[in-house]
PABA-319635 format. One line per 10 residues: their letters; for each residue y, z, x of C-alpha. Coordinates in Angstrom, 1 decimal, decimal comma, m for minus. Each point is the difference from the previous one (the first is absolute). Layout:
BEGIN
a> Y/Z/X | ...
REM end
This chain:
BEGIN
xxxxxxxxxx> 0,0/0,0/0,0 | 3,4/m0,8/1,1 | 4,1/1,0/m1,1 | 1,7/m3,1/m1,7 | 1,6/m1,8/3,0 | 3,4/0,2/m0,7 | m0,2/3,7/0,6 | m2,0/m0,4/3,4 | 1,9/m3,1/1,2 | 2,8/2,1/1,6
xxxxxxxxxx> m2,6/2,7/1,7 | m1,9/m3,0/1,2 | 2,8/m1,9/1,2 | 0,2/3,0/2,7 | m1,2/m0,5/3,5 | m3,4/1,5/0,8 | 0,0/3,1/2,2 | m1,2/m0,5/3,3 | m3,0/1,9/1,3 | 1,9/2,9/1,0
xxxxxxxxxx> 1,9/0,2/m2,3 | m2,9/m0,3/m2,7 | m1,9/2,8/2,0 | 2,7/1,9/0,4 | 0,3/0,0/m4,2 | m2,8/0,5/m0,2 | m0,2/3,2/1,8 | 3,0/1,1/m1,7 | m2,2/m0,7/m3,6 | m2,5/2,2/1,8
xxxxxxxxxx> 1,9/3,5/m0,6 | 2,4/m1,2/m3,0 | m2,8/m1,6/m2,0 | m2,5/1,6/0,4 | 0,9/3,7/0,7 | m1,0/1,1/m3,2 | m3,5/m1,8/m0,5 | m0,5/0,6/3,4 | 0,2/3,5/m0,2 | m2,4/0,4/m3,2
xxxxxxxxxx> m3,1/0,9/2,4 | 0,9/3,1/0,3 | m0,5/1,0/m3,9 | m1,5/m3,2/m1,7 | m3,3/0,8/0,5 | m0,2/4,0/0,3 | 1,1/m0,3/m3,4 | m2,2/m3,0/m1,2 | m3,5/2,2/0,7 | 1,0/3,3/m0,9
xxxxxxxxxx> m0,4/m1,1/m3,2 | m3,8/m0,7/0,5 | m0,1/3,3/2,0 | 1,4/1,9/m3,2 | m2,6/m1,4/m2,0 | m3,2/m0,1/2,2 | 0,6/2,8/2,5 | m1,2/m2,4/2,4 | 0,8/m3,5/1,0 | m2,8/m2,2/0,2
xxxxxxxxxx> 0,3/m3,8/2,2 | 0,5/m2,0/m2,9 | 2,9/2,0/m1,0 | 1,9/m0,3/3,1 | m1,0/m4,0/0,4 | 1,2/m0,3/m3,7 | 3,2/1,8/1,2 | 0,7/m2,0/2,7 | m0,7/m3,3/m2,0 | 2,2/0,9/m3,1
xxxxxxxxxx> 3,0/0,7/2,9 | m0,6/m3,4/2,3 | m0,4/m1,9/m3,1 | 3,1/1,0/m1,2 | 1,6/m0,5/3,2 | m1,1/m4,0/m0,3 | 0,5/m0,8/m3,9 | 3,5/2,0/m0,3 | 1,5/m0,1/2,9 | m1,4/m3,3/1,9
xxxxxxxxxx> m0,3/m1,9/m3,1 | 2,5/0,8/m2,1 | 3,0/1,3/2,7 | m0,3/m2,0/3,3 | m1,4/m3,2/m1,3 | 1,0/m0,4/m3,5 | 3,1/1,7/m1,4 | 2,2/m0,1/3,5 | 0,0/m4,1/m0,9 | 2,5/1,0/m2,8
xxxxxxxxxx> 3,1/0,8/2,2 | 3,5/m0,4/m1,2 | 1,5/m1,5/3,0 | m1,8/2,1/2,5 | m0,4/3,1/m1,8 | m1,9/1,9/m2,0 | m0,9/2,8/m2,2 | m0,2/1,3/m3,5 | 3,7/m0,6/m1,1 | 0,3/m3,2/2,2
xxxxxxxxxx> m2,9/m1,3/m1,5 | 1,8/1,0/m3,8 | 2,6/m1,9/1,3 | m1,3/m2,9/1,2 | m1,7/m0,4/m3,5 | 3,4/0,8/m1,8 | 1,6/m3,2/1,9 | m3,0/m1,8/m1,3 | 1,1/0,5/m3,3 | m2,2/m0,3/m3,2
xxxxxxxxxx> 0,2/2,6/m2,9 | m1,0/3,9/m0,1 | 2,2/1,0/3,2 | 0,8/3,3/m1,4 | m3,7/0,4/0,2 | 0,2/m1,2/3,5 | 2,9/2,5/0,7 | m1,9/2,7/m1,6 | m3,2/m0,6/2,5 | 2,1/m0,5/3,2
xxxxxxxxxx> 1,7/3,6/m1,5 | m3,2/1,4/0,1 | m1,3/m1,4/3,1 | 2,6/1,2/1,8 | 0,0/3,8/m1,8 | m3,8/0,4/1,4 | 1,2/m1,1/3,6 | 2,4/3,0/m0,1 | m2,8/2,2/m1,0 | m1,9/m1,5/2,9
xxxxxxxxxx> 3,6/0,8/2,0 | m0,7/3,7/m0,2 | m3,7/0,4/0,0 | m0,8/m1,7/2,9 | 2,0/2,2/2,6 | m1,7/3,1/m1,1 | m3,4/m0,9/0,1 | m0,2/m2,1/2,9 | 2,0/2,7/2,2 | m2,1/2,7/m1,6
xxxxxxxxxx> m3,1/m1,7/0,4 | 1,0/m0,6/4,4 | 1,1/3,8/0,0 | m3,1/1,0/m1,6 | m2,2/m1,8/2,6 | 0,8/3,7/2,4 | m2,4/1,7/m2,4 | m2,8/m1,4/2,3 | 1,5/0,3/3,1 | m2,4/2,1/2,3
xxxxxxxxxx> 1,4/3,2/0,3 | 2,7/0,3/m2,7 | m2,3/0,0/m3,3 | 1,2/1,6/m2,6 | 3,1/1,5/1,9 | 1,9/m2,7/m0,5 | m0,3/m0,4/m3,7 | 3,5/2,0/m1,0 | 1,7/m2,2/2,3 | m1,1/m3,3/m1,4
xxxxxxxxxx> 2,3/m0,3/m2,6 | 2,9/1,5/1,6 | m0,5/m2,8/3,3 | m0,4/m2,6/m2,7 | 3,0/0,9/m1,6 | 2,0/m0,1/3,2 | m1,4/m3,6/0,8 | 1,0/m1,2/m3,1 | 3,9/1,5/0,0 | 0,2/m1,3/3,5
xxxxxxxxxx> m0,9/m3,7/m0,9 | 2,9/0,1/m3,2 | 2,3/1,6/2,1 | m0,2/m2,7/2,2 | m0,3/m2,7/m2,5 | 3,6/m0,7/0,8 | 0,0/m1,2/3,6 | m2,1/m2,6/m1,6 | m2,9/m1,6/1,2 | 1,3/m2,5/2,9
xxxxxxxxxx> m0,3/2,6/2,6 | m3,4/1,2/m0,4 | m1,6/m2,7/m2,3 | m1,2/m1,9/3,5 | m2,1/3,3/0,5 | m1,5/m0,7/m3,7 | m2,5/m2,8/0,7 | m1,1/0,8/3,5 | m1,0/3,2/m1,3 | m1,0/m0,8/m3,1
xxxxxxxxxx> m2,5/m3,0/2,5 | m1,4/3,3/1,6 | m1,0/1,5/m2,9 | m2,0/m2,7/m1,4 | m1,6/m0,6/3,5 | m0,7/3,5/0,2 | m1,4/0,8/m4,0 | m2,1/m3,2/0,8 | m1,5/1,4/3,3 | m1,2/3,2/m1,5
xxxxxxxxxx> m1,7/m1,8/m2,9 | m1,5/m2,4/2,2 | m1,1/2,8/2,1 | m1,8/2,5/m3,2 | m1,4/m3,5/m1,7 | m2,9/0,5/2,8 | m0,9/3,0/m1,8 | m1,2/m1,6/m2,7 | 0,3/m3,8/m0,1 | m1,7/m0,1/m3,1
xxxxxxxxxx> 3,2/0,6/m1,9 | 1,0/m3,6/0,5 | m1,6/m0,8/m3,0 | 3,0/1,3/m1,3 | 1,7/m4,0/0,7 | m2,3/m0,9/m3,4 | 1,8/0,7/m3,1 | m3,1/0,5/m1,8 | m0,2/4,0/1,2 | 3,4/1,0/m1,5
xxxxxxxxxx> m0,5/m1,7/m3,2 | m3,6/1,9/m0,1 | 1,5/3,2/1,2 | 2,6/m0,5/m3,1 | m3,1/m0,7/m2,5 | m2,1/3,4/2,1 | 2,8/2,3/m0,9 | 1,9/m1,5/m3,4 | 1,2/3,5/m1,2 | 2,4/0,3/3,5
xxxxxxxxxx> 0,6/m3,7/0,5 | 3,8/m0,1/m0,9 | m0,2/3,0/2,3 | m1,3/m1,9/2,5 | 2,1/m2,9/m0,3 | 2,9/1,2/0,1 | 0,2/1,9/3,1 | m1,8/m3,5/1,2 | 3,5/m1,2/m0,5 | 1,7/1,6/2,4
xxxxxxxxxx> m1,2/m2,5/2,5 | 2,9/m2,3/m1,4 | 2,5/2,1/0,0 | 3,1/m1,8/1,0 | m1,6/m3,7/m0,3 | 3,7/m0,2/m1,8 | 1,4/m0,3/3,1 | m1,3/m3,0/1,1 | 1,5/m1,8/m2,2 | 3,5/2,0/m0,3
xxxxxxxxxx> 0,4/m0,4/3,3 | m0,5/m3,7/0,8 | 3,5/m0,7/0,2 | 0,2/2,0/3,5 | m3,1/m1,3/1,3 | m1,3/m3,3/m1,2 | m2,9/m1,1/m1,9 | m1,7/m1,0/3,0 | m0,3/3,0/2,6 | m0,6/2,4/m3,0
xxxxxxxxxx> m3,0/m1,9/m0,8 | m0,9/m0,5/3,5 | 0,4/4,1/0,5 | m2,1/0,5/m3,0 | m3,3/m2,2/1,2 | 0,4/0,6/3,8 | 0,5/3,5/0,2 | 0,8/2,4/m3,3 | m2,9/m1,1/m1,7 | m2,8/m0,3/2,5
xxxxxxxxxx> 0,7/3,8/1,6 | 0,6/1,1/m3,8 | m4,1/m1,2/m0,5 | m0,6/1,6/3,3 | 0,8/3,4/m0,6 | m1,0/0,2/m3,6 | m3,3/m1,0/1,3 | m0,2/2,3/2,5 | 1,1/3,1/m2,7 | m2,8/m1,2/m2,0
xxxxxxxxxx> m2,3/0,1/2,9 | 1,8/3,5/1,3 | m1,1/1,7/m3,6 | m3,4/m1,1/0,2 | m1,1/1,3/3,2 | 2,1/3,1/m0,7 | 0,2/1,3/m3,5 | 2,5/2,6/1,4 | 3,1/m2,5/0,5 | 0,3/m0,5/m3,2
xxxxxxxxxx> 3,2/2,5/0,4 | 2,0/m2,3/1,9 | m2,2/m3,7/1,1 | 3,2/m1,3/1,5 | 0,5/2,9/2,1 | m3,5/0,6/1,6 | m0,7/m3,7/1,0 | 1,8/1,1/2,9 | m1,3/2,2/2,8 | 1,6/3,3/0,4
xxxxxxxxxx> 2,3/m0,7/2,8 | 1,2/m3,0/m2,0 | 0,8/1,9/m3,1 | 3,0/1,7/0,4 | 1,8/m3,4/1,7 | m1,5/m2,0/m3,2 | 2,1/2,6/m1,9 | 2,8/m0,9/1,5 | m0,4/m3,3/0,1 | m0,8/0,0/m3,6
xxxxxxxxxx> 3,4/1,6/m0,8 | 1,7/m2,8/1,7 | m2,0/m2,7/m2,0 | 1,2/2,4/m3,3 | 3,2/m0,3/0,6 | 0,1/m3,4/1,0 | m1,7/m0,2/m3,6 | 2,9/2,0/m1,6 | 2,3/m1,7/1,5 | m0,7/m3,2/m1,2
xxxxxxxxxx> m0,3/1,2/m4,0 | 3,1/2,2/0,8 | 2,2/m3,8/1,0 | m1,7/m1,8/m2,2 | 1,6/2,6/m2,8 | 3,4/m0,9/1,2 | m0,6/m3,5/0,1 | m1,8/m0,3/m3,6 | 3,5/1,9/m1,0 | 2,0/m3,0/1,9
xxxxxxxxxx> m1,7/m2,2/m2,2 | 0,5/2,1/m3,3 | 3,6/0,6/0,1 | 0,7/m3,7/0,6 | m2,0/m1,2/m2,7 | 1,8/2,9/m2,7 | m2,8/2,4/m0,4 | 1,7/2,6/1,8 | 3,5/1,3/0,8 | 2,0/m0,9/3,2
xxxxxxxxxx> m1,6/2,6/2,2 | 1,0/0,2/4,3 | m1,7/m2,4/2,0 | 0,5/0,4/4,1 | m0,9/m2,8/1,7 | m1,9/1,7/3,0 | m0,4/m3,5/2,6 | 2,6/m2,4/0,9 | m3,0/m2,5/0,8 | m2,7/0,9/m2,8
xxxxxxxxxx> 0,4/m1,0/m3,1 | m1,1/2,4/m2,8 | 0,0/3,2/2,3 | 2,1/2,2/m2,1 | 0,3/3,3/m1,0 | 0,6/1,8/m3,4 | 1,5/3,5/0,4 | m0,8/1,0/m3,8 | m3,3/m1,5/m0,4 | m1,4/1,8/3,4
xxxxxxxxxx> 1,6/3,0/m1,2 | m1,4/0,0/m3,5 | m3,6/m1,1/1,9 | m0,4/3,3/2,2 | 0,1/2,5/m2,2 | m2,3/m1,9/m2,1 | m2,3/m0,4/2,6 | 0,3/3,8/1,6 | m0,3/1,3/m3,7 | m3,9/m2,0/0,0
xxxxxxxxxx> m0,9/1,4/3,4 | 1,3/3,5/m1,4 | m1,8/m0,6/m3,1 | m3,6/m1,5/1,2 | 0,1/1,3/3,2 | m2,8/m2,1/1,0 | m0,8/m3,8/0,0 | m3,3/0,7/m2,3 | 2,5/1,3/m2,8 | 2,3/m2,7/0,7
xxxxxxxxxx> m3,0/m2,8/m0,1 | 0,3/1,1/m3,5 | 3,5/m1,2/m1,0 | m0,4/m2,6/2,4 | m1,0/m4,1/m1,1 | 1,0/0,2/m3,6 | 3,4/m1,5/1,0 | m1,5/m2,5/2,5 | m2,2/m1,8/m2,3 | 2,6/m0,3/m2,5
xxxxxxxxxx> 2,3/m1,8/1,9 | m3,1/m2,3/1,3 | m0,4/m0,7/m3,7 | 3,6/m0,8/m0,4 | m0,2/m2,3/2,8 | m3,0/m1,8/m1,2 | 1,8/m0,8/m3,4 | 2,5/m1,2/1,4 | m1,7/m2,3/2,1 | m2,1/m1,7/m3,2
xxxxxxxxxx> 3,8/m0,5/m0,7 | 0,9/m1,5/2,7 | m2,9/m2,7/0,1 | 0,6/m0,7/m3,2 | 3,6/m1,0/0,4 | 0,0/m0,7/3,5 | m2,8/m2,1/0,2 | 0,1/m1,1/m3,5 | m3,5/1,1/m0,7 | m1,0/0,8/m3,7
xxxxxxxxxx> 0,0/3,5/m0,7 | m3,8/0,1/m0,6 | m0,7/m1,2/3,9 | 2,8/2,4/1,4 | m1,8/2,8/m1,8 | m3,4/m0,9/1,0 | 1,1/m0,4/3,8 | 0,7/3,7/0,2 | m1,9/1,7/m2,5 | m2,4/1,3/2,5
xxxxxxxxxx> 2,5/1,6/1,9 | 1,3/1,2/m3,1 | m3,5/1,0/m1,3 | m0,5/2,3/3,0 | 3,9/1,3/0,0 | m1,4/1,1/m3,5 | m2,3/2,3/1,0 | 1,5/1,6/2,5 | 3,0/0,6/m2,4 | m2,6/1,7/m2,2
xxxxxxxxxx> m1,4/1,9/2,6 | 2,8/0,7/1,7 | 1,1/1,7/m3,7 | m2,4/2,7/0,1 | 2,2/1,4/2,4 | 2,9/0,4/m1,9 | m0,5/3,7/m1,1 | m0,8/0,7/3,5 | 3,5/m0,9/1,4 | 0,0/m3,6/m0,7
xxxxxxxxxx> 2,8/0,3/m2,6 | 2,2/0,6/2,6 | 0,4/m3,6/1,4 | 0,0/m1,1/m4,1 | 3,2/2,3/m0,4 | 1,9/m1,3/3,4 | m0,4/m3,9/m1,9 | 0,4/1,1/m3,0 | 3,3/1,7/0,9 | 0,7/m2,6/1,9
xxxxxxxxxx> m0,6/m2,8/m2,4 | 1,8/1,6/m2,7 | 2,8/0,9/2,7 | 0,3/m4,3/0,3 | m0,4/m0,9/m3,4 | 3,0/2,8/m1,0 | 1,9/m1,5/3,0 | m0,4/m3,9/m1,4 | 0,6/1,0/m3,7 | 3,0/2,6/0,6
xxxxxxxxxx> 1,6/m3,5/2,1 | m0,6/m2,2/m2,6 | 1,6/1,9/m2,3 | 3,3/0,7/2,3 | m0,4/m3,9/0,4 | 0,3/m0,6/m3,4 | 2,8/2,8/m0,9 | 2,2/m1,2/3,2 | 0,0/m4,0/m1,8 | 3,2/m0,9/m1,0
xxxxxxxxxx> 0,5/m2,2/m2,9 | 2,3/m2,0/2,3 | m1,3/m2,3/2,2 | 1,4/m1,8/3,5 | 0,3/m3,1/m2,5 | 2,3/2,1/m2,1 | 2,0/1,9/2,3 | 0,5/m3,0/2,9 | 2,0/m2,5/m2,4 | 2,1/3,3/m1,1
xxxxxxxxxx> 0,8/1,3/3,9 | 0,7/m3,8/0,9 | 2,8/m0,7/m3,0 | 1,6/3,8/0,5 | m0,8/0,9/3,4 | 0,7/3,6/0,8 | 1,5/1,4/3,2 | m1,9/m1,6/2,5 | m0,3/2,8/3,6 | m0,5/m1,4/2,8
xxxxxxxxxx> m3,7/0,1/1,9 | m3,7/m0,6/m1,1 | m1,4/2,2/m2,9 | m3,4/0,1/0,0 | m2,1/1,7/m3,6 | m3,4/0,3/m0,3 | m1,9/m1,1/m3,0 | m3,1/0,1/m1,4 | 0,2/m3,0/m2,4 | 2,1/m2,8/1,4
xxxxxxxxxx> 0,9/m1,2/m3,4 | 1,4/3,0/m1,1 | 3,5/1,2/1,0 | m0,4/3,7/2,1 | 1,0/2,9/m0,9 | 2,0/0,7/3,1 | 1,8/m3,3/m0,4 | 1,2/1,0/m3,5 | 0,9/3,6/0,9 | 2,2/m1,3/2,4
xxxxxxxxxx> 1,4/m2,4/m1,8 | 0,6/2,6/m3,3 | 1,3/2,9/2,2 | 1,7/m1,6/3,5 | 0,6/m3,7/m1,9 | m0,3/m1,8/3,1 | m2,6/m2,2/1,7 | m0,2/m1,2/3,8 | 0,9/m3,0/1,1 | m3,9/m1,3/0,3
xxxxxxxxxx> m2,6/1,7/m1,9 | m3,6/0,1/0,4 | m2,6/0,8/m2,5 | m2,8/1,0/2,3 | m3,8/0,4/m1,6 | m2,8/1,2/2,1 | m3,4/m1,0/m0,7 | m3,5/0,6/1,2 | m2,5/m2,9/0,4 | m3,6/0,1/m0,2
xxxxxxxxxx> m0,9/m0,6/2,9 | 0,4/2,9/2,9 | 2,7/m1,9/2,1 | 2,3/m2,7/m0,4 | 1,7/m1,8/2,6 | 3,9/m0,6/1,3 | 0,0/m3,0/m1,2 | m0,7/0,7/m3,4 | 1,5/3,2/m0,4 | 3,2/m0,6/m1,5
xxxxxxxxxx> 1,1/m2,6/m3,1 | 3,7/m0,3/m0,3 | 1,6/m1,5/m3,1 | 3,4/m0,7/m1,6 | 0,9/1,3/m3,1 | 3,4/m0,5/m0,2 | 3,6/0,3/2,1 | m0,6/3,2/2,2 | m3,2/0,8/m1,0 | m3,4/m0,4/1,1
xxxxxxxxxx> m3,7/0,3/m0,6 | m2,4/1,6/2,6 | m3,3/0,8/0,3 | m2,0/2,0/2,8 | m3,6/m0,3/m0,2 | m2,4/2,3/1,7 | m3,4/0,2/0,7 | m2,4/3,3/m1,8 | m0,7/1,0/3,7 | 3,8/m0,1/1,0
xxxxxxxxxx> 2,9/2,6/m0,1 | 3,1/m1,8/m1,2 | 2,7/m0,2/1,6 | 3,1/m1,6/m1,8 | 2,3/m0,3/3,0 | m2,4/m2,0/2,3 | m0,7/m1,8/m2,9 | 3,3/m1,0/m1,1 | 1,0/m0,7/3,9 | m2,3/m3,1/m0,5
xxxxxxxxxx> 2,1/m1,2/m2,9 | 2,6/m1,1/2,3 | m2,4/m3,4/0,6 | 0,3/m0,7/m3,8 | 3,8/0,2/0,6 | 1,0/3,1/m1,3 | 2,5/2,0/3,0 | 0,6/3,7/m0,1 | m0,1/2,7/2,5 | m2,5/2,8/m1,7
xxxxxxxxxx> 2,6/2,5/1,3 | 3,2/m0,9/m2,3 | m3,0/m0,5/m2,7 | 0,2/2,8/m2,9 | m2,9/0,2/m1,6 | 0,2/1,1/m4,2 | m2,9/2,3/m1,5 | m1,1/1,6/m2,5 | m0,7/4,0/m0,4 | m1,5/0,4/m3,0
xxxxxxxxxx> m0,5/3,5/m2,0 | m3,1/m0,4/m2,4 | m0,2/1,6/m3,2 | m2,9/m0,8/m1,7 | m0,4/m0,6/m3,9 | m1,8/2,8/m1,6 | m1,6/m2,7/m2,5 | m0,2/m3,1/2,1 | m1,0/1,5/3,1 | m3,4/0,0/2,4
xxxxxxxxxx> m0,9/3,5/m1,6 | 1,3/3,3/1,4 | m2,3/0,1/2,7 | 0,7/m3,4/1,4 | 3,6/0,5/m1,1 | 0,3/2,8/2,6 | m1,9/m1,4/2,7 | 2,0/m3,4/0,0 | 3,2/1,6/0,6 | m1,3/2,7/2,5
xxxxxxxxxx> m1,7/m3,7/2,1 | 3,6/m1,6/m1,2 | 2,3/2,4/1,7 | m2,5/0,8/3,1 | m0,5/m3,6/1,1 | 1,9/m1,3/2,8 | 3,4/m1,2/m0,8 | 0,2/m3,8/m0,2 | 2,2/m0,2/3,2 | m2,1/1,7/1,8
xxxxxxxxxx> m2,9/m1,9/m1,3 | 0,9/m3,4/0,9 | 2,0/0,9/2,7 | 3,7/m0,5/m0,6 | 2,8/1,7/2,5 | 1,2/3,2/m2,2 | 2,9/m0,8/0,7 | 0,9/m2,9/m1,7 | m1,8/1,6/m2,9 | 1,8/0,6/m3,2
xxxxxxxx> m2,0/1,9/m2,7 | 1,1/m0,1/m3,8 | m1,5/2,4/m2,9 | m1,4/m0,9/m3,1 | m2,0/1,9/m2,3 | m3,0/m2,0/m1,6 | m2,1/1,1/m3,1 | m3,5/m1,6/0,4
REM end
C-alpha cells in the first residue's frame, strides 16, 4: 500500500541521505523510537506468566513456549506488519502520527469529518495517557532490578520508590535544556542496550533450547484455548511487548521511513526475540526467576551494571513519550483543539525539538502521584496498555480511511485490508478491559479529560466565532470608508482577523472611538494548513481590496510555531514595504460572558473561560514585538 502521490511527491522530491548520514538516523531512531518498546523486557513477560503461575502453582514448558509465542507473534503482526511496513506508507509530507494522519484524511475531503475529528480527538487523548504511564513504569521497573542485586536484597526495597522518584524529577527538570545536548547520547546507548539484552538471551537460550518452539504460533494460540478462564488475563499483559509501537510512526517526521525500518529488522527486533527467548529458556531451567527473568539472565557481577544500564534505556524511553507529549500539543493547538499554550523552541538546527513548560509541568506530578500510588511496576502493569491499544485502534480506523480516499478504494476493500489488525486490536482492547478496576481507569480519565477538554475548547471558539460576526462585511464597510474617508494617520496598521470577509472588531473599535485609520491598512488572517510545514514561498498571499487596504494571509504548517513578523517580512517580494518596527498591530481582548441559556453547560462554561484567559496572549503566540502592540477590549456573550 502506498499514500496518494501528491502528498509524497514533495518528500520524495528530497535528496536521499548518504550512508552516513542514513546510519547516523538511524542510530538516532535507535533511542527516540524505540526507547519505550525497547525497554518492555524488563516487565513484558514477568507479567505475562505470572498469570499461569497464579493459577497452576507451577509453570509447566508449554506455558512458558505459549508465552513466549503470544509475545514474538505480537511483536511481528502489530508492530512489523502493521507499524513499520504498512501504516508508515501514509505520511503527510514526511510525518506521521495519530493527528497527522486525521489530517491528512481531513485534506482528503469526503463527508463525516466531524467523525474523523472525533477519532484523531481520541487518538491523541490515549497518547497522553500513554505520556504519563510510561515514565513511571519503565523507571520503576530499571530501579527495581536492585532487588536482585547480590548483597542488597530486601534492604533496598524502601528506597526503590524514593530513587525512582528522583530519576523521574531529574529528567522533567531538565526537559527544558532540551534534547540537542544529550540526545546524541540517546541512540549509542540505547545501541548498547539492545546488544547487551540480546547477549544475555542468547547466552540463557542454551539452557533450554527447546523453548524455540516458541517462533510457531500454534503454542500461544493452544496455551489461550489450555487456560480460557485467564486468557484476557493473559493477553493483556502479552501487550506490553508493544508498548510504544506509536512511536514509530509519530516520529517519522524526525527520522525517515527508511532508517526506522532498517532499525527495526536489523537490530530492535532480532535482540528483542533474543532475550525473550532466553527468559523463556531462563524460567525453565530455573522455576525460581520467575521474580524477576530479566534480572537473573545476567551473572551476579553483571547485575547491578544491568541496573544501571537499564535506567538509562528507561529514561531514554521517558524521554521520548515525554517530547512526543509536547510535540502531539504543537500539532493540537495549530489545528484548534487546544488553546495557545507556550512553545520554546529548544534547537536552532532541529526542527520540532521544543519544549512546553505547562504540559511537563502538569505531566510530573501525574506521573510521581502513579509511582506514589502503585509503588511498583506490577501494580502499574495494571493501569498500563488500556490507553495504548486504544490509540492503535484509532490509528487503524483512520487508515481504512485513508485508503479509501486516498487510494480511492471501495470502502469494502479498505476495511477488509486491515480487519486483521483490527481483529486482533479487538481483543487486546477487551482484555486489556479487565483491567480497568484494577487501575486501568486511570489512563481512561487522562483522555477522557482530555478529549472533553478539546471538544469544550472547539465548541466554546465556535461560539465566540459566531458571537464576534458582524452583520457588516469588508463589502459593506470598504465602499463606505472610500466615499467618506476618515482621518487617515500616518504608518502601517496591521488587525488580525479570523474571517477575512468580515470587518474586525479592532478595526471598528478604532474607528467608533479614535475615528481615524492609518494611511495603509492590512487585514491580516493566519491560517494553518494540513500539512506539517509550508514553505517561504508559499507562505504569504497578498491582495488588494481597496485604496490603503490590503489582504494577507500567513500560512503555517501543524508542526510550525507562527511567527507573524518573519512571515510578513516575506511580503515585501509581493510588493508590500513597511518596516515591522513603525507597524502597530490592532487586537482584540475580549471579556467572555457566557449565556446562561445558550451556553456549553455550566461546566464547559467555566472551563472555556478559565482555558480562555490562561492561554498565551496572541502576541506572544505568534510572535509580534510588544511593542507595537495595541490591545482593545470588548466584552463578547457567546
Amino acid at each position: 500500500m502506498s499514500a496518494a502521490t501528491a502528498e509524497t511527491s514533495e518528500v520524495a522530491s528530497r535528496p536521499a541521505p548518504s550512508l552516513r548520514g542514513f546510519l547516523g538516523l538511524a542510530l538516532g531512531s535507535a533511542g527516540v523510537v524505540y526507547g519505550d518498546i525497547g525497554t518492555s523486557p524488563l516487565y513484558a513477560f514477568r507479567e505475562s506468566i505470572s498469570h499461569v503461575a497464579r493459577v497452576g502453582g507451577r509453570v509447566a514448558q508449554g506455558d512458558v513456549i505459549g508465552v513466549i509465542s503470544l509475545m514474538l507473534w505480537t511483536l511481528m503482526v502489530i508492530v512489523t506488519l502493521k507499524y513499520v511496513w504498512i501504516l508508515m506508507r501514509f505520511d503527510n509530507r514526511g510525518e506521521g502520527g495519530t493527528l497527522s494522519l486525521m489530517a491528512l484524511v481531513q485534506k482528503a475531503g469526503g463527508r463525516a469529518s466531524g467523525t474523523i475529528l472525533v477519532i484523531g480527538m481520541i487518538g491523541a487523548g490515549m497518547f497522553f495517557g500513554d505520556a504519563i504511564l510510561t515514565p513511571a513504569i519503565s523507571v520503576l521497573s530499571a530501579v527495581e532490578g536492585l532487588k536482585v542485586v547480590h548483597g542488597l536484597g530486601g534492604r533496598i526495597d524502601p528506597l526503590v520508590v524514593p530513587l525512582a522518584l528522583a530519576v523521574l524529577v531529574a529528567l522533567f527538570v531538565v526537559q527544558k535544556r532540551g534534547t540537542g545536548g544529550i540526545g546524541r547520547w540517546f541512540g549509542p546507548i540505547c545501541v548498547a542496550w539492545f546488544a547487551t539484552i540480546a547477549v544475555l538471551g542468547l547466552m540463557s537460550l542454551t539452557r533450554a533450547p527447546q523453548v524455540l518452539g516458541a517462533l510457531n504460533p500454534l503454542p500461544g494460540l493452544e496455551l489461550l484455548a489450555h487456560y480460557p478462564t485467564i486468557a484476557p488475563e493473559i493477553l493483556g499483559s502479552v501487550f506490553l511487548t508493544v508498548t510504544g509501537a506509536e512511536a514509530l510512526y509519530a516520529d517519522m517526521g524526525h527520522f525517515g521511513r527508511g532508517p526506522i525500518q532498517w532499525t527495526w529488522g536489523a537490530l530492535v527486533f532480532p535482540c528483542l526475540i533474543a532475550n525473550y527467548l532466553g527468559q523463556g529458556a531462563l524460567v525453565l531451567a530455573d522455576p525460581s526467576a520467575l521474580e524477576n527473568p530479566f534480572f537473573h539472565l545476567a551473572p551476579a557481577w553483571f547485575q547491578l551494571p544491568l541496573v544501571i544500564l537499564a535506567t538509562a534505556a528507561t529514561v531514554i524511553a521517558s524521554q521520548a513519550v515525554i517530547s512526543g507529549a509536547f510535540s502531539m500539543t504543537q500539532q493540537a493547538i495549530q489545528l484548534g483543539l487546544l488553546p495557545r499554550l507556550t512553545l520554546k523552541p529548544t534547537s536552532e538546527s532541529q526542527v520540532g525539538q521544543i519544549y512546553a513548560p505547562q504540559i511537563n509541568w502538569i505531566l510530573l506530578p501525574g506521573v510521581a502521584a502513579l509511582v506514589l500510588g502503585f509503588r511498583s511496576s506490577d501494580g502499574l502493569a495494571n493501569a498500563y496498555g488500556v490507553s495504548v491499544v486504544g490509540a492503535m485502534i484509532t490509528s487503524s480506523i483512520l487508515a481504512v480511511v485513508a485508503i479509501h480516499r486516498l487510494q480511492r478504494r471501495p470502502i469494502w476493500q479498505a476495511v477488509l485490508a486491515f480487519s486483521p489488525f483490527l481483529a486482533i486490536e479487538a481483543a487486546f482492547l477487551v482484555a486489556n478491559l479487565t483491567k480497568v478496576a484494577h487501575g486501568g481507569y486511570i489512563p481512561l480519565l487522562i483522555a477522557s479529560a482530555l478529549i472533553f477538554l478539546m471538544w469544550t475548547w472547539m465548541r466554546g471558539v465556535a461560539r465566540v466565532s459566531r458571537a464576534e460576526q458582524s452583520n457588516l462585511t469588508l463589502a459593506d464597510v470598504l465602499p463606505m470608508l472610500t466615499q467618506r474617508p476618515p482621518l487617515r494617520a500616518r504608518g502601517v496598521a496591521v488587525f488580525l482577523t479570523a474571517d477575512p470577509t468580515s470587518v474586525p472588531a479592532a478595526l471598528m473599535h478604532n474607528l467608533k472611538h479614535n475615528q481615524v485609520l492609518h494611511e495603509q491598512i492590512v487585514l491580516l488572517t493566519v491560517k494553518v494548513a494540513r500539512r506539517p510545514r509550508v514553505p517561504d514561498a508559499e507562505r504569504v498571499e497578498v491582495s488588494d481590496l481597496a485604496p490603503g487596504f490590503k489582504g494577507m494571509t500567513l500560512w503555517f504548517g501543524y508542526m510550525e510555531t507562527p511567527n507573524v513578523a518573519k512571515g510578513m517580512a516575506l511580503a515585501r517580494a509581493k510588493g508590500l514595504k513597511f518596516d515591522i518596527m513603525r507597524t502597530s498591530f490592532f487586537l482584540s481582548r475580549r471579556t467572555l460572558l457566557p449565556r446562561r441559556r445558550a451556553g456549553l453547560g455550566h461546566l464547559a462554561d467555566v472551563l472555556f473561560v478559565f482555558l480562555a484567559r490562561n492561554a498565551v496572549r496572541t502576541a506572544d503566540f505568534f510572535q509580534i514585538p510588544p511593542s507595537r502592540v495595541v490591545e482593545l477590549g470588548a466584552q463578547v456573550a457567546f
